[in-house]
C-alpha positions in Angstrom: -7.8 54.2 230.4 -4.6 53.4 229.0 -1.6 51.0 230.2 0.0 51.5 233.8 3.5 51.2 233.8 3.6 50.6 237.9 5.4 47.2 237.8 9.0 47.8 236.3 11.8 47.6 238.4 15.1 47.7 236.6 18.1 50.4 236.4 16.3 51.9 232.7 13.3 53.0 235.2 14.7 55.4 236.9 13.7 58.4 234.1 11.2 58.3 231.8 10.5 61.0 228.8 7.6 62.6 228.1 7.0 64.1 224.9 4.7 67.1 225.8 2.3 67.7 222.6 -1.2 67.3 221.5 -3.4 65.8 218.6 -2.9 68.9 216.3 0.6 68.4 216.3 0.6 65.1 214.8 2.9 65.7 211.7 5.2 67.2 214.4 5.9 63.9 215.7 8.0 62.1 212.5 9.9 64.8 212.6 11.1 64.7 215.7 10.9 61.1 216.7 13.4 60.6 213.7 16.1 63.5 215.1 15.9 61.9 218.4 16.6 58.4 217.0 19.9 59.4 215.0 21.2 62.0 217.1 20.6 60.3 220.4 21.6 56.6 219.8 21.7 54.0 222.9 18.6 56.4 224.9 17.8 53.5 227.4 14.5 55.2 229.0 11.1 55.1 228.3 9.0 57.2 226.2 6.1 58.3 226.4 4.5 60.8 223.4 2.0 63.1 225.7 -1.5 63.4 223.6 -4.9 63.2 224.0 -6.6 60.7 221.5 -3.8 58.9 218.9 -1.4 57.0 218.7 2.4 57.1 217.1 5.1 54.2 216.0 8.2 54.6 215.1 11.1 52.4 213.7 13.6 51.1 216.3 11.7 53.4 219.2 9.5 52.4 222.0 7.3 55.1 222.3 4.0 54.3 224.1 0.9 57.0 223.8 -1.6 56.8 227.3 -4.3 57.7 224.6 -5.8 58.7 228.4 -8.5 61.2 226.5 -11.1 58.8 224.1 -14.6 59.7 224.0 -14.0 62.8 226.2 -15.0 66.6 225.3 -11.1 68.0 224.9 -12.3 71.2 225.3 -12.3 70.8 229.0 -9.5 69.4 229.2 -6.3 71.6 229.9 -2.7 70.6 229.5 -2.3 70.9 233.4 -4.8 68.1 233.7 -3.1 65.8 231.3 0.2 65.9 232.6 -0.9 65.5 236.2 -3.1 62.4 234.7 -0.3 60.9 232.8 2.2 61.6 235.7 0.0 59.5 238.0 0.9 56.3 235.4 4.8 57.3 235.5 6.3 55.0 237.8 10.1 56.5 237.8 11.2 59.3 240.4 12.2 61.1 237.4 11.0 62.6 234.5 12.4 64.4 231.6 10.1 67.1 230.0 10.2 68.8 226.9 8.1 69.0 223.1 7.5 67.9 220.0 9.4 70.7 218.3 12.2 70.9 220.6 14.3 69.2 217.7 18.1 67.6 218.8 20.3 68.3 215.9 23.2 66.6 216.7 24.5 63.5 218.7 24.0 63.4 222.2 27.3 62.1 224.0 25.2 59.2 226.9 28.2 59.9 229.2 27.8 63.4 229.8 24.0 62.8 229.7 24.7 60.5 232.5 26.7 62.4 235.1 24.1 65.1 234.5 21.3 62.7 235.8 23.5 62.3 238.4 24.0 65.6 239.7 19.7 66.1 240.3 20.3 62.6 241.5 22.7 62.9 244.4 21.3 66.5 245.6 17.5 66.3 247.3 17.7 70.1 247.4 17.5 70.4 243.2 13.9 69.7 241.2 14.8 70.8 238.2 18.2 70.9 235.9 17.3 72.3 232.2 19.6 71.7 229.7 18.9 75.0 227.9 21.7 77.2 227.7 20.3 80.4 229.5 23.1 81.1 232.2 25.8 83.3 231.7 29.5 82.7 232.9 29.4 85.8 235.0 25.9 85.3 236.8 27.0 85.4 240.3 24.6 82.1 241.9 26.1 78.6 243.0 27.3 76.1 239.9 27.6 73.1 239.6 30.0 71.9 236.7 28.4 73.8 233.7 24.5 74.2 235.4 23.9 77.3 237.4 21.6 77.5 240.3 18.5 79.8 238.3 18.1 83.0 241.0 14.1 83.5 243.3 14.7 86.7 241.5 14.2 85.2 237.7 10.7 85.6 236.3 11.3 82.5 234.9 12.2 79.6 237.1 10.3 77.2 236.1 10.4 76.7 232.4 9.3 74.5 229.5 12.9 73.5 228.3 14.0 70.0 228.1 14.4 69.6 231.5 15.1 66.7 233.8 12.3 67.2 236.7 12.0 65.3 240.3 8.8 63.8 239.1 7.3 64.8 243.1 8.3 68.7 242.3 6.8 68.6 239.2 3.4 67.2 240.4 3.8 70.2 243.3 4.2 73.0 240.8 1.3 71.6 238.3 -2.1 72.9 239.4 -5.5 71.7 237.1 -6.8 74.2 234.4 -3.5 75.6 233.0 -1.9 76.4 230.0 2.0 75.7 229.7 2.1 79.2 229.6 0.4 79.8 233.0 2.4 76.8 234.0 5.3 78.9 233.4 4.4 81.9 235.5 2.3 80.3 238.3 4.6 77.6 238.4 7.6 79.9 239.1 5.4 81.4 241.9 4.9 78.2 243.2 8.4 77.1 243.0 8.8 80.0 245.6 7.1 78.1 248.4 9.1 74.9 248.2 12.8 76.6 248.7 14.4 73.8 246.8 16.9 74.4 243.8 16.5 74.8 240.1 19.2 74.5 237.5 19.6 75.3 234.0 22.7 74.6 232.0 25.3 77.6 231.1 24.8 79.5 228.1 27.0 77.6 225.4 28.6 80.1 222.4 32.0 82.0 221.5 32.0 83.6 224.7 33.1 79.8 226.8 33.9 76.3 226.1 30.6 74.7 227.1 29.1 72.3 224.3 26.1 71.7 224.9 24.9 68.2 226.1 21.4 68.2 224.7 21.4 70.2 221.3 18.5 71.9 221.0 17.8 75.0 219.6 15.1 77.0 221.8 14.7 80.1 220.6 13.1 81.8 217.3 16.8 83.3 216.8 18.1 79.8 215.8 15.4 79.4 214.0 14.6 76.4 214.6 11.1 74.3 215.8 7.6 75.9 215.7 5.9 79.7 216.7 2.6 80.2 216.9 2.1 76.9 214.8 3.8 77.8 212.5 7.7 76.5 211.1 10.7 78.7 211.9 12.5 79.6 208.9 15.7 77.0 209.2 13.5 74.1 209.8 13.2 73.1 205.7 17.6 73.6 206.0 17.3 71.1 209.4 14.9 68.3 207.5 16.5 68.1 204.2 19.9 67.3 205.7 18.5 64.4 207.5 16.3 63.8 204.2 13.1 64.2 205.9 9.9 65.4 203.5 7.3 67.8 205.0 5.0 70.1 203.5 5.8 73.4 205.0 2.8 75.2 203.3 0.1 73.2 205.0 1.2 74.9 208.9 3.3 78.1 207.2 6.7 79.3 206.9 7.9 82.4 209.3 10.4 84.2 207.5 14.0 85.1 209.1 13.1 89.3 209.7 10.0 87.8 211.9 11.7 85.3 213.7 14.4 87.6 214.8 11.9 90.2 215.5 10.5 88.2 218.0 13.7 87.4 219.5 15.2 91.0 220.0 11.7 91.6 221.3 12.1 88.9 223.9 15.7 89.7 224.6 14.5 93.5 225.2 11.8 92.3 227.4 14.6 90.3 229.3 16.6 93.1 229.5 14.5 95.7 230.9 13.0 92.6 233.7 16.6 92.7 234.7 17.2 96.2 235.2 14.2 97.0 236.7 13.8 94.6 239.1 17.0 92.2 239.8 19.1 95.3 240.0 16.3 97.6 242.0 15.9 96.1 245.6 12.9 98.1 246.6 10.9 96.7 243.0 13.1 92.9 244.1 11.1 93.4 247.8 7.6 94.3 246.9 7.6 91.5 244.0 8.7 88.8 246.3 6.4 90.1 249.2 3.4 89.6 246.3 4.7 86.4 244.9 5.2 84.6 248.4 2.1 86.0 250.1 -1.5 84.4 250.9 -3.7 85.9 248.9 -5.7 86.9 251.9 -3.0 89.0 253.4 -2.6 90.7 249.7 -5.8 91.8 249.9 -5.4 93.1 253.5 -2.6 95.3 252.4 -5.1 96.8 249.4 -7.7 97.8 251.9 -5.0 99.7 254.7 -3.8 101.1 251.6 -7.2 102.7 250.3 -8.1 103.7 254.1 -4.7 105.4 254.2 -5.4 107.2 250.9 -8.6 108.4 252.3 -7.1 109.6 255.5 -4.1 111.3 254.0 -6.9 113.6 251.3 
């Protein structure tokens, strides 16, 4: 069943990371276990690497694997259901989420780190701060220092980033039998109910001063990590500087034109969520009424509606 970690109790116990990934990604795991090592020196947490069956070393980390999932059918098993499992081994209040491609690419300054951790610390109200620079100088919500207070009207509050989570909000938002994707959107429907805070760090490029704290490039314009299984197009640029060897054929390269392609097409989707429902109050109303209602009332509302139809022909 894999080794409890219930009886620590020391100042490094207060976090722990948790590498979300699975078996498939296994030659994922060099690569990203060896950015993390040079570019965050001094990381004082545990780690744990988030998979179903094997096990991973490496040099000067202590990285433990739950290995929770031997001589089970992984077919029934859903991400959902692992992460609830290994949560339920976790014993710090806090977690850190992100995966095995999110790749740090250059140093990560503890200090700032630190008073970071301290701001989901000191405030009850906040489950979430994501160190992903999504927020924009002018978005009008409450900050605090560089992480802005992520509006109930963004389809995406709760997000896959690397993320420091109240390890208690997480376990409310995670539900058995999803994807990460259906994490993402059910969880941000969830997140609803619980009227406490999420965060996410400001957008850091030529337009402010913010540098960003946890270097990671998230999307498929920085061309960096993996989509659809396959490598983004900078990641051979990324390993050679820090002399790591991989065989790109063996997953696949995505070219630059199909990378960007799919961000302008995520950017555009972005866009036109804004505009049709943050800026439209009537769309803003009948979305939240759906998102924060029992289904049993939804359903309520569909029948008066059909009676009414009938009525009114």
């Amino acid at each position: 069943m894999g080794l409890k970690f219930k009886n620590k109790k020391n100042a490094n116990n207060e976090l722990t990371l948790i590498v979300c990934s699975c078996d498939n990604y296994e030659d994922v795991w060099y690569p990203y276990f060896e950015l993390f090592k040079r570019n965050w020196k001094g990381f004082r947490y545990d780690i744990i690497l988030n998979t179903e069956t094997k096990s991973y070393s490496h040099q000067d980390l202590n990285i433990k694997c739950l290995q929770l999932y031997k001589n089970k059918d992984l077919k029934t098993i859903s991400w959902s259901d692992r992460m609830i499992e290994t949560l339920n081994y976790v014993s710090s209040d806090y977690v850190m989420l992100t995966c095995e491609d999110n790749f740090i690419v250059s140093p990560v300054d503890n200090e700032k780190f630190e008073k970071a951790f301290d701001i989901i610390k000191n405030d009850r109200r906040i489950s979430m701060l994501s160190f992903a620079g999504k927020l924009r100088d002018y978005e009008k919500t409450k900050w605090i220092g560089d992480f802005g207070r992520i509006s109930m009207k963004k389809r995406y509050r709760v997000v896959l980033d690397t993320a420091i989570w109240r390890k208690d909000a997480l376990l409310r938002n995670l539900k058995p039998g999803e994807s990460p994707w259906e994490f993402e959107i059910k969880g941000t429907e969830r997140a609803l109910w619980d009227f406490t805070e999420y965060y996410r760090y400001k957008n850091y490029d030529e337009f402010n001063d913010a540098e960003p704290i946890i270097n990671v490039p998230f999307t498929s314009f920085q061309g960096i990590g993996i989509t659809g299984g396959k490598w983004r197009w900078r990641n051979p640029e990324l390993f050679a500087e820090y002399d790591i060897k991989m065989d790109f054929s063996i997953r696949g390269l995505l070219d630059k034109e199909t990378c960007l392609k799919e961000s302008k097409e995520a950017i555009e989707f972005s866009e036109s969520y804004r505009k049709n429902v943050e800026e439209n109050k009537i769309v803003q109303f009948k979305q939240q009424f759906v998102r924060r209602s029992p289904q049993w009332l939804i359903n309520l509302f569909v029948k008066i509606k059909r009676v009414f139809k009938k009525i009114v022909k």
